[in-house]
N, CA, C and O atoms as a MOPAC input file, in Angstrom:
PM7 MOZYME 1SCF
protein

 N    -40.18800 1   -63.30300 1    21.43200 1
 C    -40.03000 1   -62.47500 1    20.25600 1
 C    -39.55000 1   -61.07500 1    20.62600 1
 O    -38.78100 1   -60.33900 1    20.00800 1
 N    -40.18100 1   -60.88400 1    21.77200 1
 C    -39.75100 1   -59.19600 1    22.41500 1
 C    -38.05700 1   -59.42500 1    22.60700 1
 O    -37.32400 1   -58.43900 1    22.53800 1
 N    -37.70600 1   -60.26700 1    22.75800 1
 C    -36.44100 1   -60.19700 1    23.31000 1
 C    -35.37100 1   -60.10500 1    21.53600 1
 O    -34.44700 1   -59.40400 1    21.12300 1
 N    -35.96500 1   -60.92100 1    21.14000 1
 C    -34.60700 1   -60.81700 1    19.45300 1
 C    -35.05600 1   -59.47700 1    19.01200 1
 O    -34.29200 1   -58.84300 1    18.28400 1
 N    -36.46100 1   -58.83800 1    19.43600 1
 C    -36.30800 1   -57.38600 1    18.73200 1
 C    -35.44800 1   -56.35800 1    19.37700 1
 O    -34.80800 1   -55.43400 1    18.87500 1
 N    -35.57100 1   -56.69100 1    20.44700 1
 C    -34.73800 1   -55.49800 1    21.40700 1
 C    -32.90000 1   -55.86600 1    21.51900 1
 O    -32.09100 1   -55.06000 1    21.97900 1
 N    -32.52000 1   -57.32300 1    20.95700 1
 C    -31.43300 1   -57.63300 1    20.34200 1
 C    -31.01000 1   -57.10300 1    19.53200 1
 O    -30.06400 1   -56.35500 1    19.77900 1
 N    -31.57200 1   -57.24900 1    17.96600 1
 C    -32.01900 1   -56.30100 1    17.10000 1
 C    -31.68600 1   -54.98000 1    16.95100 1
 O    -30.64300 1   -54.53100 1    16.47700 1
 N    -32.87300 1   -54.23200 1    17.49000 1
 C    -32.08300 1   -53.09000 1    17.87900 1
 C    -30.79300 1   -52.79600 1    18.58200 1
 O    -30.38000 1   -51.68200 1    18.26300 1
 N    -30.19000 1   -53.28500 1    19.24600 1
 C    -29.47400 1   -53.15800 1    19.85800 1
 C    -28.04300 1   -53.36000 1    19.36000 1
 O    -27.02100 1   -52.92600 1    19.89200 1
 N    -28.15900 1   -54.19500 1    18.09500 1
 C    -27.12700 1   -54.72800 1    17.44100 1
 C    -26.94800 1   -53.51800 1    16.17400 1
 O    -25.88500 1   -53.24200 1    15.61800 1
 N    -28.44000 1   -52.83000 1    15.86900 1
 C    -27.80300 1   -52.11500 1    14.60000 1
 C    -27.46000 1   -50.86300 1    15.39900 1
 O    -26.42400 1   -50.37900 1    14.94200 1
 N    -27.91400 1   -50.19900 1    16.36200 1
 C    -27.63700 1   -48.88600 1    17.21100 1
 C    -26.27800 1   -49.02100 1    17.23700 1
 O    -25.50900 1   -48.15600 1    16.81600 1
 N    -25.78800 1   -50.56200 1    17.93500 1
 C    -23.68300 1   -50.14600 1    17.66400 1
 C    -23.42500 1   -50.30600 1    16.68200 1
 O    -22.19700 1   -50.39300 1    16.65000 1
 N    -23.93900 1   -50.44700 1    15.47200 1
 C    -23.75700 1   -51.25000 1    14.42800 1
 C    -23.56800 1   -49.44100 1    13.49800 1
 O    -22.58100 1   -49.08100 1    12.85700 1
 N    -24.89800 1   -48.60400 1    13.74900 1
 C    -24.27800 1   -47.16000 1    13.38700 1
 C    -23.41200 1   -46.16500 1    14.04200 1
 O    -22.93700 1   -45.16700 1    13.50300 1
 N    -23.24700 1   -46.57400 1    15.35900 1
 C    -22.28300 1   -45.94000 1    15.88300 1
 C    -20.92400 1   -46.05300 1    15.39300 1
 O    -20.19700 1   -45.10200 1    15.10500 1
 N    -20.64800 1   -47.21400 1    15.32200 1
 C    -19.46800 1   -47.93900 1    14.69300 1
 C    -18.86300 1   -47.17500 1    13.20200 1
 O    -17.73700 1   -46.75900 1    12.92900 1
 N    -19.98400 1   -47.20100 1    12.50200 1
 C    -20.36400 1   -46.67700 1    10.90600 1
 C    -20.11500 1   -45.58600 1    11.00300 1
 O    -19.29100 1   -45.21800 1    10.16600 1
 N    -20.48500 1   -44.76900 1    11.73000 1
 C    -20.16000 1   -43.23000 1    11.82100 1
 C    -19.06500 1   -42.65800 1    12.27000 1
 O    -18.58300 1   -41.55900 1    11.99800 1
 N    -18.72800 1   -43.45000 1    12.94700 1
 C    -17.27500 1   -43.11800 1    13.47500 1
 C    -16.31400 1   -43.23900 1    12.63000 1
 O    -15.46200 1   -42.35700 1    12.51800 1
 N    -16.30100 1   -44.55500 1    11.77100 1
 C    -15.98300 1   -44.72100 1    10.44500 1
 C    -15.55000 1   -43.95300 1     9.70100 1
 O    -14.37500 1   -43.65400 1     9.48500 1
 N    -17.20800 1   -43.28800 1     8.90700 1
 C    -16.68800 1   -42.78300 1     7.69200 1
 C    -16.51700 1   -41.25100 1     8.03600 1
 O    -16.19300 1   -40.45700 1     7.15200 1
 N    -16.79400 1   -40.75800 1     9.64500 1
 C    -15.97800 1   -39.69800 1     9.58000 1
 C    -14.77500 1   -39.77900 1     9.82500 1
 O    -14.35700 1   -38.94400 1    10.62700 1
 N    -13.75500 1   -40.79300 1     9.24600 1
 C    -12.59900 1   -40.56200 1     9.23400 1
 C    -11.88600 1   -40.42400 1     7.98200 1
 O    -10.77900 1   -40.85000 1     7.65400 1
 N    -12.71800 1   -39.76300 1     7.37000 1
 C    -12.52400 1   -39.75700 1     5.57800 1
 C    -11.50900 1   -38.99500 1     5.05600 1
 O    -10.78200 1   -39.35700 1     4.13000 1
 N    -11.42900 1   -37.64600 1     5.79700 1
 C    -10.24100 1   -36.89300 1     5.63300 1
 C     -9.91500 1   -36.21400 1     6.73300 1
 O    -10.74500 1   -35.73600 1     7.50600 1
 N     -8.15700 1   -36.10300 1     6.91400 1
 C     -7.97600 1   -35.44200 1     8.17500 1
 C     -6.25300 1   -35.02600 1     7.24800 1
 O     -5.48300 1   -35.60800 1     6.48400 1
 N     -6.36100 1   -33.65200 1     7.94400 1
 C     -5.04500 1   -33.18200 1     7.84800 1
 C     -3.44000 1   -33.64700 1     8.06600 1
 O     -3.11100 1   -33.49800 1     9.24300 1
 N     -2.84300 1   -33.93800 1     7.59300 1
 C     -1.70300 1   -34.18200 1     7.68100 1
 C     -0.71300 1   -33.53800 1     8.51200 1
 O     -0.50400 1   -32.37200 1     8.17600 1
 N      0.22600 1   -34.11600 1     9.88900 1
 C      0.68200 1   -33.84000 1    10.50600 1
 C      1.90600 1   -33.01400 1    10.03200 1
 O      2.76000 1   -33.81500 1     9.65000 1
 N      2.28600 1   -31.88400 1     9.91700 1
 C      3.42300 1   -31.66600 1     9.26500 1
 C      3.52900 1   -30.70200 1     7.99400 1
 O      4.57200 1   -30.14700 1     7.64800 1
 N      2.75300 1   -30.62900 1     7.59000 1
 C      2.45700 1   -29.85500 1     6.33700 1
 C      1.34300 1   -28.95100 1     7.08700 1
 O      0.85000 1   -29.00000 1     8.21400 1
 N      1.13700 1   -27.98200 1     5.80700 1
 C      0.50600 1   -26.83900 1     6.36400 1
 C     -0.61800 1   -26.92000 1     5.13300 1
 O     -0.56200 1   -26.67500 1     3.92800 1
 N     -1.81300 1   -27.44900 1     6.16200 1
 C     -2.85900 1   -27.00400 1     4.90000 1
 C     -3.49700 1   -28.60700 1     4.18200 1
 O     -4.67300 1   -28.95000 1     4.30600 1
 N     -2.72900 1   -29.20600 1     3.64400 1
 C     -2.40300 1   -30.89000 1     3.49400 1
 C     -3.31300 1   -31.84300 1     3.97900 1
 O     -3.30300 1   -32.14200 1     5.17300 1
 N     -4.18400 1   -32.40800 1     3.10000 1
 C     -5.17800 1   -32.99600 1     3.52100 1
 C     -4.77100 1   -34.39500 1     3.15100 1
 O     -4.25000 1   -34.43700 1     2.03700 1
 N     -4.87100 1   -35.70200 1     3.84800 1
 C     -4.80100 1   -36.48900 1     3.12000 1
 C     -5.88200 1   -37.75300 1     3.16600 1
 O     -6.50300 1   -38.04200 1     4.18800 1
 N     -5.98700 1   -38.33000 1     2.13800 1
 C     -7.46000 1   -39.50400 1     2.21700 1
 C     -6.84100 1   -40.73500 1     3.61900 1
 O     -5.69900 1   -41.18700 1     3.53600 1
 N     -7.52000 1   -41.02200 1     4.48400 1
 C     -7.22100 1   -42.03900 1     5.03100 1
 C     -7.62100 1   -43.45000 1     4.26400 1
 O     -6.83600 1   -44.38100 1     4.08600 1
 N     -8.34900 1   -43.43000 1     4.04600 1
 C     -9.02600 1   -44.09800 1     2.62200 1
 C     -8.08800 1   -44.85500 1     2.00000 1
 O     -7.93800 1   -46.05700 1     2.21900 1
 N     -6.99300 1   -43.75600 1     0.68900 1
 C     -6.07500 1   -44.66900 1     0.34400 1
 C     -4.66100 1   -44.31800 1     1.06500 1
 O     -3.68900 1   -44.79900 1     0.48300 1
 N     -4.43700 1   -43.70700 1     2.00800 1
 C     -3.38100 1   -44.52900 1     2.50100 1
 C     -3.30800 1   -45.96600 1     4.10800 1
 O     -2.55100 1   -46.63700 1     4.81000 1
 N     -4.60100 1   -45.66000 1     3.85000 1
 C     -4.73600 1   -46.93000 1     5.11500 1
 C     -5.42700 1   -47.77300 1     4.45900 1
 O     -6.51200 1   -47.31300 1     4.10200 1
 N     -5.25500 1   -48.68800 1     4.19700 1
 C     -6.27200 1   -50.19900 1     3.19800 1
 C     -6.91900 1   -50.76500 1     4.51500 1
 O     -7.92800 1   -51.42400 1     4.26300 1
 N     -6.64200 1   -50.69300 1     5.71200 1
 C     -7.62100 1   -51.34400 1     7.01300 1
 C     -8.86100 1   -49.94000 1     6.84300 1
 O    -10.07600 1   -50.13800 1     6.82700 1
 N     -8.51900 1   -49.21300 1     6.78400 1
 C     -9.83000 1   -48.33000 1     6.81100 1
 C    -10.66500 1   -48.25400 1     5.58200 1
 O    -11.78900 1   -47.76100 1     5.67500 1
 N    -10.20500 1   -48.71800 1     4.37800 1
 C    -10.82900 1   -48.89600 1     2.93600 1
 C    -11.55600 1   -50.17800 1     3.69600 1
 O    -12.77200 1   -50.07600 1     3.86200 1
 N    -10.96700 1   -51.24400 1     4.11700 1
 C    -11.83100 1   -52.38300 1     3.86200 1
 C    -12.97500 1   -52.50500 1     5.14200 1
 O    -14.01800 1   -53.11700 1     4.90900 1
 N    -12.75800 1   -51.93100 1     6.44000 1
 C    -14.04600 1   -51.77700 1     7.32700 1
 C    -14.91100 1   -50.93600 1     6.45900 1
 O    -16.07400 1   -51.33700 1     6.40500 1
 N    -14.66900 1   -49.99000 1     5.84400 1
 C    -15.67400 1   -49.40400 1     4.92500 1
 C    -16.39100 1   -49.95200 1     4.51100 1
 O    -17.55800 1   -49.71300 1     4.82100 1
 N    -16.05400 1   -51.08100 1     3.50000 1
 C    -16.43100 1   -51.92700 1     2.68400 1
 C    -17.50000 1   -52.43200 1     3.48400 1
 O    -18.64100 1   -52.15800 1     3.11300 1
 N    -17.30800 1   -53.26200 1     4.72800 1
 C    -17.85300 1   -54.10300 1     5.32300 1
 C    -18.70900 1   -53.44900 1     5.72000 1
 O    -19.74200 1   -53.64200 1     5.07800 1
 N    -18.84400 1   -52.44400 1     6.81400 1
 C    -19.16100 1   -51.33600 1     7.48000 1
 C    -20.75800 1   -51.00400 1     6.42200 1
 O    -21.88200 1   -50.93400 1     6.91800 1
 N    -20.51600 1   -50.88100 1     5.25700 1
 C    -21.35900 1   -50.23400 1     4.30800 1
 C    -22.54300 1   -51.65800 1     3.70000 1
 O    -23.74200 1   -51.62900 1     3.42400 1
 N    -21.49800 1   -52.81800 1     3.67900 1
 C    -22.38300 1   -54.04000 1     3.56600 1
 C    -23.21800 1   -54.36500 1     4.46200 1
 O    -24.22000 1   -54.68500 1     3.82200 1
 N    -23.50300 1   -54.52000 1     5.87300 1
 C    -24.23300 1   -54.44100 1     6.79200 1
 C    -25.09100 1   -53.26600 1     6.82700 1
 O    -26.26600 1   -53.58300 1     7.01200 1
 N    -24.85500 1   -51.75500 1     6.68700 1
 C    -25.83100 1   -51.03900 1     6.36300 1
 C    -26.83800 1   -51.17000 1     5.13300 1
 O    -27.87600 1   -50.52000 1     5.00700 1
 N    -26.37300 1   -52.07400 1     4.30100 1
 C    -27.60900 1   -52.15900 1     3.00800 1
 C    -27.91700 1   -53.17200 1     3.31300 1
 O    -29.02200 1   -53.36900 1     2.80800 1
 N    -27.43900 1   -54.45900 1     4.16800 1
 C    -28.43200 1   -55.51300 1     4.32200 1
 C    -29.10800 1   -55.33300 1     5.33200 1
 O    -30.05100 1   -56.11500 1     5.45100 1
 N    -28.97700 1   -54.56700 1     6.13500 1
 C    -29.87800 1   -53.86800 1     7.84700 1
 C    -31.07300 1   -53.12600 1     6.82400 1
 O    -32.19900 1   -53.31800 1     7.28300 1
 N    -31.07200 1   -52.56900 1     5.93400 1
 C    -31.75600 1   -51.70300 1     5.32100 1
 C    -32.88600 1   -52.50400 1     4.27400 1
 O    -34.02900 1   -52.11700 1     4.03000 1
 N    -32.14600 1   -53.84500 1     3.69300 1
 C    -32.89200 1   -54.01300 1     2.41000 1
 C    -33.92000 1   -55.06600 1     3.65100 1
 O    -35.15000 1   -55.08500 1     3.60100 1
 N    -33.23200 1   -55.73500 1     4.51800 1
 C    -33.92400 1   -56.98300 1     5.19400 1
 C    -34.92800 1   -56.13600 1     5.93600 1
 O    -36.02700 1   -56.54300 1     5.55900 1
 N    -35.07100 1   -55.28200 1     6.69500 1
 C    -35.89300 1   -54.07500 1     7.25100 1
 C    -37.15300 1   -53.75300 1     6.54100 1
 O    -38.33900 1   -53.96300 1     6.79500 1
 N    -36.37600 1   -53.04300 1     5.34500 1
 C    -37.66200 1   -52.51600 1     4.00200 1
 C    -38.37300 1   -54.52100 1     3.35300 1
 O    -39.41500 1   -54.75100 1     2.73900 1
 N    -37.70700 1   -55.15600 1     3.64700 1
 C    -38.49200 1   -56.31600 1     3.24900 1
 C    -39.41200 1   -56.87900 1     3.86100 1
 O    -40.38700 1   -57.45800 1     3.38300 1
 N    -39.03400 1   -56.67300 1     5.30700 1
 C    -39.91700 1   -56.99900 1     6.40700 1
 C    -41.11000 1   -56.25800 1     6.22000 1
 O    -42.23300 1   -56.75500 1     6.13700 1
 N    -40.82500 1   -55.02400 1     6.15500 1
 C    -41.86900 1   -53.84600 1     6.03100 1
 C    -43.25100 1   -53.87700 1     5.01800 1
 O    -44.42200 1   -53.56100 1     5.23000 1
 N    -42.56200 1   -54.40000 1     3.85000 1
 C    -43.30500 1   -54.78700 1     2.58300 1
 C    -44.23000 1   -55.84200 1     2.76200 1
 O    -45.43400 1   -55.88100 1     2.50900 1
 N    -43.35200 1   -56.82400 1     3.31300 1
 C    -43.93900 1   -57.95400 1     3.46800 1
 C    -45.19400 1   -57.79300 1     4.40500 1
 O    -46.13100 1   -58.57300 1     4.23300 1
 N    -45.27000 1   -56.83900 1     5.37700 1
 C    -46.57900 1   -56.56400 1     6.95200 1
 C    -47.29000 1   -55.82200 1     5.71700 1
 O    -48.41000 1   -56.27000 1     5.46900 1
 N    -46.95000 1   -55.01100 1     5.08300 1
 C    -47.87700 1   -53.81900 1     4.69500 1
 C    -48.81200 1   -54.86100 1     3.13700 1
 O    -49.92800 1   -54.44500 1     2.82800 1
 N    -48.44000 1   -55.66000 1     2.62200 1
 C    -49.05800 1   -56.33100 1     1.37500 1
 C    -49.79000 1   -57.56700 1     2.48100 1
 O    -50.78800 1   -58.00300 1     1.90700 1
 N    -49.62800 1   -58.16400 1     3.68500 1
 C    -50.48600 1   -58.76400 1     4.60500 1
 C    -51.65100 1   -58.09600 1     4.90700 1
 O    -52.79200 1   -58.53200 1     4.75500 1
 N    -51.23300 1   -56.71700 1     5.46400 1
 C    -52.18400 1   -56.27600 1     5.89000 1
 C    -53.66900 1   -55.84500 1     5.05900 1
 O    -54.84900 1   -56.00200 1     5.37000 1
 N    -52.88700 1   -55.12800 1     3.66200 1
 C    -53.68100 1   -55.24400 1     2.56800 1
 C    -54.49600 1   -56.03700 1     2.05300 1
 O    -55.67200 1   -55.88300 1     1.72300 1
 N    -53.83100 1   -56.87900 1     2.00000 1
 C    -54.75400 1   -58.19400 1     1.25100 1
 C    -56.00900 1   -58.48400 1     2.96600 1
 O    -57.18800 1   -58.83900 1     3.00300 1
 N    -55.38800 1   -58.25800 1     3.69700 1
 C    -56.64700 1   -58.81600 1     4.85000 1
 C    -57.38300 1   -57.72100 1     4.45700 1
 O    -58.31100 1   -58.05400 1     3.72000 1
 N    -57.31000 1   -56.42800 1     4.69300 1
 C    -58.28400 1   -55.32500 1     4.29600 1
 C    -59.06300 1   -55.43200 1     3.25600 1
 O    -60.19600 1   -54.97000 1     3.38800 1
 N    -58.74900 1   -55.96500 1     2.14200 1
 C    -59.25000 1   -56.37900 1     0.65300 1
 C    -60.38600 1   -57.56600 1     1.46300 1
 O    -61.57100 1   -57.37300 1     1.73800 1
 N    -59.65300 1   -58.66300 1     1.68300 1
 C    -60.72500 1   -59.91500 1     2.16000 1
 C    -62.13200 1   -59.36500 1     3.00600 1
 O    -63.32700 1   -59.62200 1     2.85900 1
 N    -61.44300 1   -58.55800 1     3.87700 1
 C    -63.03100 1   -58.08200 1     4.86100 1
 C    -63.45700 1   -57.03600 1     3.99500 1
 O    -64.52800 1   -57.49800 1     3.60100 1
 N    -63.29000 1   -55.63100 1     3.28800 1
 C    -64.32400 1   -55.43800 1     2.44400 1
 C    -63.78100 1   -55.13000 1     1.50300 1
 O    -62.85300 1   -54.32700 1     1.60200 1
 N    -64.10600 1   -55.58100 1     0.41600 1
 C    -64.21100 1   -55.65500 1    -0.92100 1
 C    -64.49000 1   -54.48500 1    -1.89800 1
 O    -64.01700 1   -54.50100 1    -3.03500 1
 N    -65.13000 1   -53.64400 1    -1.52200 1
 C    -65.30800 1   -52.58500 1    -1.60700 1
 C    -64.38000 1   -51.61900 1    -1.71500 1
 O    -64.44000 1   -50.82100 1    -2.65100 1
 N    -63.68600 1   -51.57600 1    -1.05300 1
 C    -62.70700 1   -50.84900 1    -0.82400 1
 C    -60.84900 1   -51.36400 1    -1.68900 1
 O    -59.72000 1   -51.08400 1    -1.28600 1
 N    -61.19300 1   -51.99600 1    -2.66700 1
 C    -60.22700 1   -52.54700 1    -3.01400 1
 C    -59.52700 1   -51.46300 1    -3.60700 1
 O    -58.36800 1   -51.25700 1    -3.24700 1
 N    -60.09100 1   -50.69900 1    -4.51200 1
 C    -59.12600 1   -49.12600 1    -5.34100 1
 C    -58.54100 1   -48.19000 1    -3.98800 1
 O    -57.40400 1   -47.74900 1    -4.16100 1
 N    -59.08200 1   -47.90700 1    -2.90500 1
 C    -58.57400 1   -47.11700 1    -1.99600 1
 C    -57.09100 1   -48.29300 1    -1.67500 1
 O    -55.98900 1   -48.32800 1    -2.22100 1
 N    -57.63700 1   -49.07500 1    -0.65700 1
 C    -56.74800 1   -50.27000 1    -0.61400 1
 C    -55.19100 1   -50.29900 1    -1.55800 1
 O    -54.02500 1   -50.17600 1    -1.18300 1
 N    -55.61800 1   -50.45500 1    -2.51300 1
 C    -54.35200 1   -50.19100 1    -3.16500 1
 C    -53.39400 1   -49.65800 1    -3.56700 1
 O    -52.27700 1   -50.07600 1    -3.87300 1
 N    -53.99500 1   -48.38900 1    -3.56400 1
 C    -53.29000 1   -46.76200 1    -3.99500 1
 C    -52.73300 1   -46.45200 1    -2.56500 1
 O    -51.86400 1   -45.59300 1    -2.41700 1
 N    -53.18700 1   -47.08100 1    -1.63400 1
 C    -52.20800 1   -46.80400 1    -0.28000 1
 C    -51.39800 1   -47.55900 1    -0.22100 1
 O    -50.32400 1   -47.06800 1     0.12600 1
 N    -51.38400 1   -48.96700 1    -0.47100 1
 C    -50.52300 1   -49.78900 1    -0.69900 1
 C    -49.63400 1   -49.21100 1    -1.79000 1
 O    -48.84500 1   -48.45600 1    -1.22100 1
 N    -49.45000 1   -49.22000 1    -2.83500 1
 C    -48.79200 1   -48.65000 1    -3.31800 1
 C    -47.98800 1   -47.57500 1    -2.96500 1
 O    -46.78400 1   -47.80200 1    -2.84900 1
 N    -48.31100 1   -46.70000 1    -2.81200 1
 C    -47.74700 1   -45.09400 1    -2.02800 1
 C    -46.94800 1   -45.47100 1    -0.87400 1
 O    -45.90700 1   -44.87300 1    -0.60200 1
 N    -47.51800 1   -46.70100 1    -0.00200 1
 C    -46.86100 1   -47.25600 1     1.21700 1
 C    -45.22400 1   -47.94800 1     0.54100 1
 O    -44.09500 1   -47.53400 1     0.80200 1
 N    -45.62000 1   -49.11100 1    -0.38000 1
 C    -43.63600 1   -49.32900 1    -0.45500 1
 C    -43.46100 1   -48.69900 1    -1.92500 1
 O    -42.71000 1   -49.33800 1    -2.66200 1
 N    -43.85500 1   -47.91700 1    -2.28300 1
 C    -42.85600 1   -46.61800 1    -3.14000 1
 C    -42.10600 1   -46.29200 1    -1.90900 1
 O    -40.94700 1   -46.65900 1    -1.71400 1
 N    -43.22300 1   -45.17700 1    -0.60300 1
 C    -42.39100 1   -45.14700 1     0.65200 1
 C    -41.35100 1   -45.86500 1     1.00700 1
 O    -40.39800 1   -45.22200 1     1.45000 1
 N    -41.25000 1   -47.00100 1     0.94400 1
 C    -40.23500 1   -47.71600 1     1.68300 1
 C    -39.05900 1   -48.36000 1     0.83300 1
 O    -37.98300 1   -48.76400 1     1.27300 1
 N    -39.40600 1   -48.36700 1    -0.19900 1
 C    -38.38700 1   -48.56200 1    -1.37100 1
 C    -38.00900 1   -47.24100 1    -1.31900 1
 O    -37.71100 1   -47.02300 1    -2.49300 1
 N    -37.92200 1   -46.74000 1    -1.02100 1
 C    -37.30600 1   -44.72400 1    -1.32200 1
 C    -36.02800 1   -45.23400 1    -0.16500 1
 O    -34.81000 1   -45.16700 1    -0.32700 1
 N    -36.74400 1   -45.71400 1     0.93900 1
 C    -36.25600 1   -45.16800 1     2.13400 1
 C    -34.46800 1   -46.39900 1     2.10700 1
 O    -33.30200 1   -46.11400 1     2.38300 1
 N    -35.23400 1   -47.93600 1     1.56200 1
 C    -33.65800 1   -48.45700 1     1.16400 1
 C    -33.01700 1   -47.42200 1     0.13600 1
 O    -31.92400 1   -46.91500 1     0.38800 1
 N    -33.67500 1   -47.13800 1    -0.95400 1
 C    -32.08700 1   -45.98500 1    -2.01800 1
 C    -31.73100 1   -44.98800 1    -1.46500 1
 O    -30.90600 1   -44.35100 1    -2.12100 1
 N    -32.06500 1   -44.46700 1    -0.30000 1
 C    -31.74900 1   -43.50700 1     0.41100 1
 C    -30.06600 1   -44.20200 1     0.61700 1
 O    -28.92600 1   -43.83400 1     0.33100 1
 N    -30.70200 1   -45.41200 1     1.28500 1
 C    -29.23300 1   -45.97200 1     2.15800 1
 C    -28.40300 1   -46.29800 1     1.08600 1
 O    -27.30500 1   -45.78700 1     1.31100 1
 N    -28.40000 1   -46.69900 1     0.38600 1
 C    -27.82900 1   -47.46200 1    -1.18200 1
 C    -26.88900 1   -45.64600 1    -1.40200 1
 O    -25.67500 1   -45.66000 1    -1.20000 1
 N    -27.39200 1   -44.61300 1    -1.69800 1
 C    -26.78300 1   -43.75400 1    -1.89300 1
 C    -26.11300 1   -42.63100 1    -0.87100 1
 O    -25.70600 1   -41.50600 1    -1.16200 1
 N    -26.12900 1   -43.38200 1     0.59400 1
 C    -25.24100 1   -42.88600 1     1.22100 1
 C    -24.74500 1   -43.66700 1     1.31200 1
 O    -24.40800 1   -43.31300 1     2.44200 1
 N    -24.10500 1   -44.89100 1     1.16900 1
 C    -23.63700 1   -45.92900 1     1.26600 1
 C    -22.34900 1   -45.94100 1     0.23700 1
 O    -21.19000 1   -46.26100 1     0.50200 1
 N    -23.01400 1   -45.40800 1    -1.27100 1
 C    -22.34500 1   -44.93700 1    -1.81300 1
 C    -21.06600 1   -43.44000 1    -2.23200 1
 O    -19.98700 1   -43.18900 1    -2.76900 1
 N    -22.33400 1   -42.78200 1    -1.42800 1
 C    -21.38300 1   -41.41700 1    -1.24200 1
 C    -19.91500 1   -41.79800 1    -0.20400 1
 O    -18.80100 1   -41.28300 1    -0.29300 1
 N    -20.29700 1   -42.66400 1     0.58000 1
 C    -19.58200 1   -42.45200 1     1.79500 1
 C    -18.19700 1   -43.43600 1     1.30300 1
 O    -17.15800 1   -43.33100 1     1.95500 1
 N    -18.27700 1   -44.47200 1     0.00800 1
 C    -17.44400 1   -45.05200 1    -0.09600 1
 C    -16.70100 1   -44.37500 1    -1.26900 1
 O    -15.62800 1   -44.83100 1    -1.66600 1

């Protein structure tokens, strides 16, 4: 298992390097003109469509991540609930607060994802 996580990682680390390199190529000056900015965006359609892609892998790295996440943190809960009972109102209000947390943290990506396209 140690080994597909450190795959894993390893796959999204080039996976944002890649991405960043990307979408800072959003605007760059025009050779020749003075001042002249132009979108690489629309005059290159290979750089519109790695975008595309580029940005699809960042929201499924993100939503499959925050799902994973959800999924440990409502396990863990419910075991905490089973051993004491007592504690079920604390229990929950952390749970809760926990994937508000992590649902924040996918629309984070959703709206740079969006800015960037």
């Amino acid at each position: 298992m140690e080994k597909r996580t450190a795959l894993f990682i390893l796959l999204a680390l080039a996976i944002m390097l890649f991405s960043s390199t990307l979408f800072a190529e959003g605007t760059t000056t025009a050779t020749g003109t003075t001042g002249a900015s132009v979108d690489l965006k629309k005059t290159n359609p290979e750089v519109a469509k790695w975008a595309v892609i580029i940005a699809g892998i960042a929201m499924t790295i993100a939503s499959s991540v925050g799902a994973l996440a959800q999924a440990v943190a409502v396990r863990q809960a419910c075991k905490g609930i089973a051993r004491n009972p007592a504690a079920t109102k604390d229990i929950r209000g952390a749970l809760i607060i926990g994937l508000v947390l992590i649902e924040s943290l996918i629309l984070y990506t959703l709206v740079v994802v969006f800015v960037n396209l």
